[in-house]
N, C-alpha and C positions, 0 to 999 in steps of 0.2 A: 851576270850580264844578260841583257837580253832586247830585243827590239822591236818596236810599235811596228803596226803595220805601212806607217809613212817611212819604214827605215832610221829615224831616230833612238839612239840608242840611249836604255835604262840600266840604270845601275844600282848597287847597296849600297848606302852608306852607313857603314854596320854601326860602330859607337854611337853616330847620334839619329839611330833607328828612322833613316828615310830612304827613300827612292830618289833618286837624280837622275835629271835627262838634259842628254847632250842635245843643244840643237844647231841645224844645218851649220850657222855661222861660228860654230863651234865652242858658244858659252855654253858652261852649265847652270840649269836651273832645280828648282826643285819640285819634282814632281809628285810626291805624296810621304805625308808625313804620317809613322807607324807608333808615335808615340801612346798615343791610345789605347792600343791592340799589343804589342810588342812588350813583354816583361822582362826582357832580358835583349842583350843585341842581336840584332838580328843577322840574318847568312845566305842560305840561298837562296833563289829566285830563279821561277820556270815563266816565261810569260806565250801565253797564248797567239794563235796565228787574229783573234782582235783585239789583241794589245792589254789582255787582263791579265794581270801578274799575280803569282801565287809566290806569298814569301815568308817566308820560316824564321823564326827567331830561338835563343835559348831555352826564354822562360824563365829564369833565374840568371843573377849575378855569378857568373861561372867561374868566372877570376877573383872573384871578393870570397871564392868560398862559400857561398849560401849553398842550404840543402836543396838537392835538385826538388822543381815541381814542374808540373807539366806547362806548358805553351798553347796559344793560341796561334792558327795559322790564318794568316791575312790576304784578302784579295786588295788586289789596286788596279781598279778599271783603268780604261785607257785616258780617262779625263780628270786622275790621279784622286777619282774619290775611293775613300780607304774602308772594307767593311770585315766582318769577320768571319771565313768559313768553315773553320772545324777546328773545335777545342779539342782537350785533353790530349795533346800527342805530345810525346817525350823528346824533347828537341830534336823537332821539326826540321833537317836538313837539304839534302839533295835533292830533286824534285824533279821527274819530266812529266812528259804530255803525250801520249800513245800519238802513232800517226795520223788515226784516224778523229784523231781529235775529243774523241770519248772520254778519257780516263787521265785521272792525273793521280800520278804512283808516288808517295812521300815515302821518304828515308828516315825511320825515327833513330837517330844515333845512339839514345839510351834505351829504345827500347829496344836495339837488335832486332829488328822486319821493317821491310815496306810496307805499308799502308796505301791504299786504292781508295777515289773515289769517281762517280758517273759524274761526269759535266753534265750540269743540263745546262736546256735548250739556254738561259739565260747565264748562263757561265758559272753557278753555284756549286755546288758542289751537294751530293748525295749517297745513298748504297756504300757506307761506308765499308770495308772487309780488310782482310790481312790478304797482300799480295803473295809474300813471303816470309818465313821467320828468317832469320839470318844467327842462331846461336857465336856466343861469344865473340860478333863483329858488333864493330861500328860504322854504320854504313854515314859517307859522306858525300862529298860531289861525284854526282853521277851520270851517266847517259845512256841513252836508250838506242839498240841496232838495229838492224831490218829485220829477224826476227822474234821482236819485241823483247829480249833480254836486257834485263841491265848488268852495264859496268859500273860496278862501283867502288870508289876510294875507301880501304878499312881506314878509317884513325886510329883503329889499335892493333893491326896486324902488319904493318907494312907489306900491305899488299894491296893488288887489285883483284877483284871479285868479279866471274861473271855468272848472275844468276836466273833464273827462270820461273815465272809464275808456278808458286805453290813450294818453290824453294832449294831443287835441284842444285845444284853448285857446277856448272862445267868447267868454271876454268881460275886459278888460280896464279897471280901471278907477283912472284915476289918482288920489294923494291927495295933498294939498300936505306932508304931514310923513311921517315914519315912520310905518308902521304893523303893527302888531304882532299883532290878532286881528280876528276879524268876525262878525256873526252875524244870520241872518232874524230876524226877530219882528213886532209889531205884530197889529195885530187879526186880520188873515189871513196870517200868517205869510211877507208877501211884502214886508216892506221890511227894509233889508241896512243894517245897523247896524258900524262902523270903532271900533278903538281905535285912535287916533293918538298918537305924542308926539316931540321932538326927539333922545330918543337912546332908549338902557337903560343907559349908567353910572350905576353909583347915584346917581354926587352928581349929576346931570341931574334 
């Protein structure tokens, strides 16, 4: 999820790899198609404070069983044109946006680290680096605190993770099922909110 700077809110629509946006009178339309860019279905989505979306896909048929290959990650400007900003990442998941607007931190789920890159001034993406490694996680939906740590969902620990540039580990926090995203909220933006569930095959 995520929303333009008019308050309109976007969305994934993962199987048939688009972006949807809800508008005021409350239809949905479609706001950028990933079929292009997208080799596998697509997942999550960070979208910027001018409505550029950065969205992750597989890369491969993950439920048909194809051999994993790496992904392409997508931007979707605010006027839902679709372009590519950085290949080879190993399914491209989680994603935030530093506060200061600089930096957008991707979650590679196969490859175990987050990946960093500079916004520049035109929303592109550059200075690519390893944020952190994350051995034997699988880093999924995630969020970023006030001092710049990410929380993030394992998909293969049941757990939640909080980690720190260059890869510290502060906090570890068990969950009884799978869990797949997370996120602060609440009045002060200081309680940490879990999607939990028993698998992700569909028919689950």
């Amino acid at each position: 999820l995520g929303w333009l700077p008019d308050g309109r809110l976007l969305f994934v629509s993962m199987t048939d790899r688009r972006v949807m946006r809800r508008e005021p009178d409350g239809t949905i339309v479609e706001h950028a198609d990933l079929e292009g860019i997208a080799t596998g279905h697509c997942n999550d989505m960070v979208v910027g404070p001018l409505g550029n979306a950065y969205v992750g896909n597989f890369g491969f048929d993950f439920e048909g069983g194809e051999s994993p290959a790496s992904a392409t990650l997508a931007i979707v400007w605010a006027d839902g044109t679709v372009t590519a900003a950085a290949d080879d990442l190993l399914f491209p998941n989680g994603s935030v946006i530093t506060a200061d607007g600089s930096t957008l931190i991707v979650g590679e789920s196969m490859g175990a680290r987050y990946t960093a890159f500079t916004i520049t001034h035109d929303r592109g993406l550059t200075e690519r680096r390893v944020w952190a490694e994350v051995p034997g996680m699988a880093p999924d939906g995630c969020t970023i605190d006030a001092d710049g740590a990410i929380w993030f969902a394992d998909a293969l620990g049941k757990q939640i993770v909080r980690v720190l540039e260059g890869g510290e580990i502060t906090h570890q926090i068990p969950t009884p099922d799978n869990v797949y995203a997370c996120m602060l909220g609440g009045p002060d933006g200081r309680t940490l909110f879990a999607l939990t569930a028993a698998g992700v095959a569909p028919a689950s």
